[in-house]
KOLGUKE-264096 format. One record per atom (N, C-alpha, C): residue number from 1; chain; atom name; y negated, z negated, x negated. Coordinates in pm, whole numbers, plus 50000, padded with zeros to 5 digits. Example, Ala and Ser with C-alpha at 12.3 -4.5 7.8 and 13.67 -1.06 7.14 Angstrom:
+------+-------+------+-------+-------+-------+
| resi | chain | name |    yy |    zz |    xx |
+------+-------+------+-------+-------+-------+
|    1 |     A |    N | 50569 | 49220 | 48681 |
|    1 |     A |   CA | 50450 | 49220 | 48770 |
|    1 |     A |    C | 50330 | 49220 | 48680 |
|    2 |     A |    N | 50225 | 49292 | 48715 |
|    2 |     A |   CA | 50106 | 49286 | 48633 |
|    2 |     A |    C | 49997 | 49213 | 48710 |
+------+-------+------+-------+-------+-------+
This chain:
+------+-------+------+-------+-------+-------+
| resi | chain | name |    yy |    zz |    xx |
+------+-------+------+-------+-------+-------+
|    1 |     A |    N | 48299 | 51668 | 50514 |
|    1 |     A |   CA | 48390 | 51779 | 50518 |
|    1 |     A |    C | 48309 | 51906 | 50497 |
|    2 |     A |    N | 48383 | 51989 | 50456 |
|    2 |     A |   CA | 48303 | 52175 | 50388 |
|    2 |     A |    C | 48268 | 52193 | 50546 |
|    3 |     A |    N | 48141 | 52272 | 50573 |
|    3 |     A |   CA | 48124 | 52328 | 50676 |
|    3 |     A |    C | 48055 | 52466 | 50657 |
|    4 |     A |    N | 48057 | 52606 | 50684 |
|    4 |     A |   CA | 48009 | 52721 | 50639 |
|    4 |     A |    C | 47863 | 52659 | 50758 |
|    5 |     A |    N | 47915 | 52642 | 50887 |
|    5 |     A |   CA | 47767 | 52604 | 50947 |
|    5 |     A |    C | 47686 | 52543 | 50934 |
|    6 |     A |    N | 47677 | 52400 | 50842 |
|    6 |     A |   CA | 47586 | 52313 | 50794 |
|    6 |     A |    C | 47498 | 52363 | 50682 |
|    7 |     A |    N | 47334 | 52364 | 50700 |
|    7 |     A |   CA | 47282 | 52378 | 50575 |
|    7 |     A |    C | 47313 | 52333 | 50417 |
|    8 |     A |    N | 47371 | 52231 | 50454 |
|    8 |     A |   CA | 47392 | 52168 | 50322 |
|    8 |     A |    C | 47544 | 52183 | 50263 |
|    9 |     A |    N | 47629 | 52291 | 50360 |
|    9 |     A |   CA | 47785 | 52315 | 50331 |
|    9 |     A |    C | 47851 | 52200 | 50361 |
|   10 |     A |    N | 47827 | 52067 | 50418 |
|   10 |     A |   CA | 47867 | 51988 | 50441 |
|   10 |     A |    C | 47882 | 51941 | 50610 |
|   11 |     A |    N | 47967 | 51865 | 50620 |
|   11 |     A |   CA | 47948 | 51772 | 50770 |
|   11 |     A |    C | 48017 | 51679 | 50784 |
|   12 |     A |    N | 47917 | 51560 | 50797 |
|   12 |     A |   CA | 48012 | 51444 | 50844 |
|   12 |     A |    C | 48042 | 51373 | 50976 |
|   13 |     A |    N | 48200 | 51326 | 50915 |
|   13 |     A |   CA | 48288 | 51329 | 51023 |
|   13 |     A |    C | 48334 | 51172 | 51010 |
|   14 |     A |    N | 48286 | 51100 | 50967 |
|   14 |     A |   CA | 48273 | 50902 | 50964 |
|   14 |     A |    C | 48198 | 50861 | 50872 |
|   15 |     A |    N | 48190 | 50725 | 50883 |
|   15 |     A |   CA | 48147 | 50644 | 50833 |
|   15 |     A |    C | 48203 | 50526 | 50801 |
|   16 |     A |    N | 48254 | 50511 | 50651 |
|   16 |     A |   CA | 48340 | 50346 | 50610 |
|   16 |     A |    C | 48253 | 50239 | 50629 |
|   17 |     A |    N | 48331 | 50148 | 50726 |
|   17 |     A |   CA | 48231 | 49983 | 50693 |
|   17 |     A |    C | 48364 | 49896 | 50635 |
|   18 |     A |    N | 48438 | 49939 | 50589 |
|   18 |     A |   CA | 48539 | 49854 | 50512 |
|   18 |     A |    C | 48611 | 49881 | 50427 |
|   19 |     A |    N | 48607 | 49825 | 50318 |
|   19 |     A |   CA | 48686 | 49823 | 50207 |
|   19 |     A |    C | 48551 | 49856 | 50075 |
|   20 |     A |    N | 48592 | 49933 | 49968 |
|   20 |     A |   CA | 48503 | 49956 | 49852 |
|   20 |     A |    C | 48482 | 50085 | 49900 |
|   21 |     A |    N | 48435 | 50151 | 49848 |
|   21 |     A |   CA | 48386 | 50314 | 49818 |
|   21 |     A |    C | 48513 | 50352 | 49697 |
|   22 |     A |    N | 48570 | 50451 | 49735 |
|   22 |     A |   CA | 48614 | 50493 | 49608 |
|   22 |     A |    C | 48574 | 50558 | 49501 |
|   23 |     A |    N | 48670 | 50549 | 49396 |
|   23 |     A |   CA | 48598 | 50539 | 49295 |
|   23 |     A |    C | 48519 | 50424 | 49219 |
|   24 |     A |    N | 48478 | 50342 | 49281 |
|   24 |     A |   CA | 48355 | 50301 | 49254 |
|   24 |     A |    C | 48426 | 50169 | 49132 |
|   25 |     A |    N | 48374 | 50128 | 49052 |
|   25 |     A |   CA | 48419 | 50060 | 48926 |
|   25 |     A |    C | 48417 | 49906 | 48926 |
|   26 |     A |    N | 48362 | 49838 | 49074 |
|   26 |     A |   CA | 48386 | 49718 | 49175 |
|   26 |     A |    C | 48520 | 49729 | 49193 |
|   27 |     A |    N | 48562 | 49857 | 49303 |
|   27 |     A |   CA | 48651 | 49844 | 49347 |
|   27 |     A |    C | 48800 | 49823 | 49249 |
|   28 |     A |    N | 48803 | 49939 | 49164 |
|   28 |     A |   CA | 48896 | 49914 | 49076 |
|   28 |     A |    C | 48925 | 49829 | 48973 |
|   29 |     A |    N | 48845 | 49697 | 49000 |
|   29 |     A |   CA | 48855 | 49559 | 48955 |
|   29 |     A |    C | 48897 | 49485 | 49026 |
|   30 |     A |    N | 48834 | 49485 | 49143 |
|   30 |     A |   CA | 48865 | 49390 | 49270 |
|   30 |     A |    C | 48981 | 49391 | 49311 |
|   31 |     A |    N | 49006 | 49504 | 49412 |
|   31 |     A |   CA | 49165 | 49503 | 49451 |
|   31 |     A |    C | 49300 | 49452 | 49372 |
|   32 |     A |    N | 49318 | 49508 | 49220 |
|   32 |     A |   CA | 49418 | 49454 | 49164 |
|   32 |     A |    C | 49432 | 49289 | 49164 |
|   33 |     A |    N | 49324 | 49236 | 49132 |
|   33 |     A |   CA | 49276 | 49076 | 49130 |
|   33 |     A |    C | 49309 | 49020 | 49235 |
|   34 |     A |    N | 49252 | 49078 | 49348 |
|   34 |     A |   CA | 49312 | 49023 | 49532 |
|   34 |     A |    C | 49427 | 49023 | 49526 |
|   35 |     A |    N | 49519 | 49113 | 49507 |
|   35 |     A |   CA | 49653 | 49120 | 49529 |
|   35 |     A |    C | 49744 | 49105 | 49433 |
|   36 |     A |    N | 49719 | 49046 | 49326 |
|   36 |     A |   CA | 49807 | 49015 | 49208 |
|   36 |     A |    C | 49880 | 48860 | 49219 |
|   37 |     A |    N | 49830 | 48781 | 49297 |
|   37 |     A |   CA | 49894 | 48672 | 49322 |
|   37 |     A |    C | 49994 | 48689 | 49424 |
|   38 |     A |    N | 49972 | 48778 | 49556 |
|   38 |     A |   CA | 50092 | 48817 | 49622 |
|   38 |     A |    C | 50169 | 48898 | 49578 |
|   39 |     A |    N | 50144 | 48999 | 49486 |
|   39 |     A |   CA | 50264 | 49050 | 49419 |
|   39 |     A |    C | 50351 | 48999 | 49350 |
|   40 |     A |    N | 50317 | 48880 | 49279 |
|   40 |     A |   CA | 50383 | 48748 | 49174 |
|   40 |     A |    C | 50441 | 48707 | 49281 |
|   41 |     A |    N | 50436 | 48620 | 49378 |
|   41 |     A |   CA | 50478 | 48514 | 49475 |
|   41 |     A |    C | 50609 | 48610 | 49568 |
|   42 |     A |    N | 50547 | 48728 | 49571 |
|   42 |     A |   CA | 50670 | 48815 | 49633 |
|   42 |     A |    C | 50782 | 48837 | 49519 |
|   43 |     A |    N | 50750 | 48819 | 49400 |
|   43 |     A |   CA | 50871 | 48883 | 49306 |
|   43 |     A |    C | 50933 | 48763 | 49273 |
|   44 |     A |    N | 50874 | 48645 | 49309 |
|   44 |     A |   CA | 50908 | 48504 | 49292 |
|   44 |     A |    C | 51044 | 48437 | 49376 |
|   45 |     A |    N | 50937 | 48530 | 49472 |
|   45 |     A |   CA | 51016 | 48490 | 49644 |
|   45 |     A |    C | 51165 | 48550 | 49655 |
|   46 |     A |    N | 51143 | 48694 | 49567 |
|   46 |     A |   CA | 51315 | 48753 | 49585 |
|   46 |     A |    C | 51339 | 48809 | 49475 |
|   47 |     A |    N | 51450 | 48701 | 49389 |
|   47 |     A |   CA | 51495 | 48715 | 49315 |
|   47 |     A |    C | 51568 | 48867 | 49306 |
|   48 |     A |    N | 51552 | 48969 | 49159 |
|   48 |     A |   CA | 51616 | 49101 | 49171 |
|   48 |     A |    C | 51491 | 49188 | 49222 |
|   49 |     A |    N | 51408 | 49144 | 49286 |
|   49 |     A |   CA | 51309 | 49271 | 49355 |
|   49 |     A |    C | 51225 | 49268 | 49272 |
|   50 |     A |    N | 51203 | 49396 | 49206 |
|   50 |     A |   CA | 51032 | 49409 | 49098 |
|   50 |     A |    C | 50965 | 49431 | 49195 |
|   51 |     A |    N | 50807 | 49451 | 49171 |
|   51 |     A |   CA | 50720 | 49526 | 49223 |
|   51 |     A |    C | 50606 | 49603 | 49130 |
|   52 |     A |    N | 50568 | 49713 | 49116 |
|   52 |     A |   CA | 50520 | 49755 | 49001 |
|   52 |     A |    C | 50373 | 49805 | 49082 |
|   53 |     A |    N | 50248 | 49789 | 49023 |
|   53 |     A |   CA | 50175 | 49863 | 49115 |
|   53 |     A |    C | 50076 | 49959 | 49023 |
|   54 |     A |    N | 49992 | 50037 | 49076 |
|   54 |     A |   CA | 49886 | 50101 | 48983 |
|   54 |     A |    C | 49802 | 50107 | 49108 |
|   55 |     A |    N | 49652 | 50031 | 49076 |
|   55 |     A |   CA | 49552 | 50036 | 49170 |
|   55 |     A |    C | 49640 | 49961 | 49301 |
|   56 |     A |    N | 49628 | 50104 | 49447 |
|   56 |     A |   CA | 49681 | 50085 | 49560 |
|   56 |     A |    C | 49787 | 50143 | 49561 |
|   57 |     A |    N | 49878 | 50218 | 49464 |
|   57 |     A |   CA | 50012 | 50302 | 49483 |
|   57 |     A |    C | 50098 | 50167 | 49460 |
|   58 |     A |    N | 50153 | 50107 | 49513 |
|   58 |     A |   CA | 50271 | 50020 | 49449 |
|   58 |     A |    C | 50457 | 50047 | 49498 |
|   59 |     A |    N | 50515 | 49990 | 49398 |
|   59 |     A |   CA | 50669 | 50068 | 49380 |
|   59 |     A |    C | 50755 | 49916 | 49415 |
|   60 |     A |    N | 50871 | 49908 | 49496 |
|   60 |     A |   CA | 50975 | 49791 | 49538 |
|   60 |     A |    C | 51063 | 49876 | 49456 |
|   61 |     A |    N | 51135 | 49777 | 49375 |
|   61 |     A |   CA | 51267 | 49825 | 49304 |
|   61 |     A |    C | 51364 | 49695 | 49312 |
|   62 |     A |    N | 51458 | 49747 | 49377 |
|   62 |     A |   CA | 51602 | 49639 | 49401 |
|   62 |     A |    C | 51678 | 49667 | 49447 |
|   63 |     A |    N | 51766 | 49599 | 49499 |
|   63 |     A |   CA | 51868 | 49663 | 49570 |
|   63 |     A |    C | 51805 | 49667 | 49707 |
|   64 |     A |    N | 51890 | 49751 | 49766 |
|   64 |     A |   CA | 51845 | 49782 | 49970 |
|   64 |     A |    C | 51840 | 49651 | 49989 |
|   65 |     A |    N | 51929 | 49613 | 49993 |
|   65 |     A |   CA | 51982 | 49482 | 50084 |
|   65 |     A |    C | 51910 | 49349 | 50037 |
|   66 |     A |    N | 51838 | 49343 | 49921 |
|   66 |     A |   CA | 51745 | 49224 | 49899 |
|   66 |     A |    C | 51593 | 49341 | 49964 |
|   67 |     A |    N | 51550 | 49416 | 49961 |
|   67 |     A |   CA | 51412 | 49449 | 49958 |
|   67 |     A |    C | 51442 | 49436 | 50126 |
|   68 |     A |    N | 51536 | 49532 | 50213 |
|   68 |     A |   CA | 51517 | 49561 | 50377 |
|   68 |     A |    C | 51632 | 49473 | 50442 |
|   69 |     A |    N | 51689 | 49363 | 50398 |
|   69 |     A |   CA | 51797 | 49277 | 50466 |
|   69 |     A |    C | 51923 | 49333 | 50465 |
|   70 |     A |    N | 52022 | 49238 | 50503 |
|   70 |     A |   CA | 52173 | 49304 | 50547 |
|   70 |     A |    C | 52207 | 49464 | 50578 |
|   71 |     A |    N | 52094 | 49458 | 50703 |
|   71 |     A |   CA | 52129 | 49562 | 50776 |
|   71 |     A |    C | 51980 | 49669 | 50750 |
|   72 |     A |    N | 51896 | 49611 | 50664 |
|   72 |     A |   CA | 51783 | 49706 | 50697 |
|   72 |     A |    C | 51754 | 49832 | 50643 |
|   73 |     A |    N | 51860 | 49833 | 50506 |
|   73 |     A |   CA | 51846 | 49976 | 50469 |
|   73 |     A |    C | 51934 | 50110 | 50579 |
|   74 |     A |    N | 52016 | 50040 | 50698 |
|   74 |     A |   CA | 52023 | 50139 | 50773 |
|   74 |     A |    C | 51924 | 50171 | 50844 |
|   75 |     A |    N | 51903 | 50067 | 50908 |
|   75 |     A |   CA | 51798 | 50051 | 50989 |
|   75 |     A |    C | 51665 | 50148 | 50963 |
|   76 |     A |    N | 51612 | 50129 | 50827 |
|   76 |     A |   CA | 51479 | 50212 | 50766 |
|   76 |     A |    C | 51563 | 50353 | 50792 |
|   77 |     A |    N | 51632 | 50430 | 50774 |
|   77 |     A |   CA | 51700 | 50553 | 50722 |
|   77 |     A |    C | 51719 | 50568 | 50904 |
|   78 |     A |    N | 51680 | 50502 | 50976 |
|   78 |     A |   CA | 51691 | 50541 | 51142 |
|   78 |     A |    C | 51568 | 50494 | 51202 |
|   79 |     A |    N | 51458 | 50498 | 51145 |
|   79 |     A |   CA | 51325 | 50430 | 51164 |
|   79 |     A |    C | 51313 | 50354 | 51245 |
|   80 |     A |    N | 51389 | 50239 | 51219 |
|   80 |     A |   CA | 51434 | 50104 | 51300 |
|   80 |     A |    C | 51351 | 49997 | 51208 |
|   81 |     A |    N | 51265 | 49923 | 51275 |
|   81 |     A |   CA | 51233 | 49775 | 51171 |
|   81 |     A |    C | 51340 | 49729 | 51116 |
|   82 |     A |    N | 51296 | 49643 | 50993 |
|   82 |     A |   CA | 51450 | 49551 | 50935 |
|   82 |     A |    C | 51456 | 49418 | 51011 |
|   83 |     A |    N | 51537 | 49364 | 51007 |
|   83 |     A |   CA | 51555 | 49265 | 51084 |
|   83 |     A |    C | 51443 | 49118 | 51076 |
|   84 |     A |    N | 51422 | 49188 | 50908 |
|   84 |     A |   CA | 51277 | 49024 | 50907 |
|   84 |     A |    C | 51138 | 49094 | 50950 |
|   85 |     A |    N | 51149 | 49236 | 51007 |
|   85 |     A |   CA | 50975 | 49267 | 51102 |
|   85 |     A |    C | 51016 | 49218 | 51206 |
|   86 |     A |    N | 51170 | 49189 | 51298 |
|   86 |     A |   CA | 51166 | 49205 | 51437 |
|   86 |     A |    C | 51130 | 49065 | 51455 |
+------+-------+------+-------+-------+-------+
């Protein structure tokens, strides 16, 4: 983080021991590869639901009621779990 008090204008405030570094040209190979078989098997799993991703941003497109259950698109819109977290 910027710090006016640090010699170096800098200060740190953690340290990652998990995941890639971003950026880094591992990572943006790896991750898509890890998770491209559960994105298939999920779009498999519910008929009508896409899933579109780029990198780690990914998009659910369907109807409410196949992506959050019967009742879960109320439920989300009242920050209630859907009925298949409870």
């Amino acid at each position: 983080m910027r710090s006016s008090s640090s010699p170096t204008g800098f200060t740190k405030i953690s340290e990652s021991t998990a995941g890639g570094p971003q950026g880094s040209p591992i990572t943006n190979l790896a991750f898509p590869i890890i998770i491209n078989k559960t994105v298939k098997d999920t779009e498999a799993r519910f008929e009508g639901v896409e899933i579109r991703c780029i990198q780690d941003d990914a998009d659910i497109i369907g109807s409410p009621i196949l992506i959050f259950g019967a009742h879960g698109a109320e439920r989300a819109r009242q920050g209630q779990p859907s009925a298949q977290q409870v």
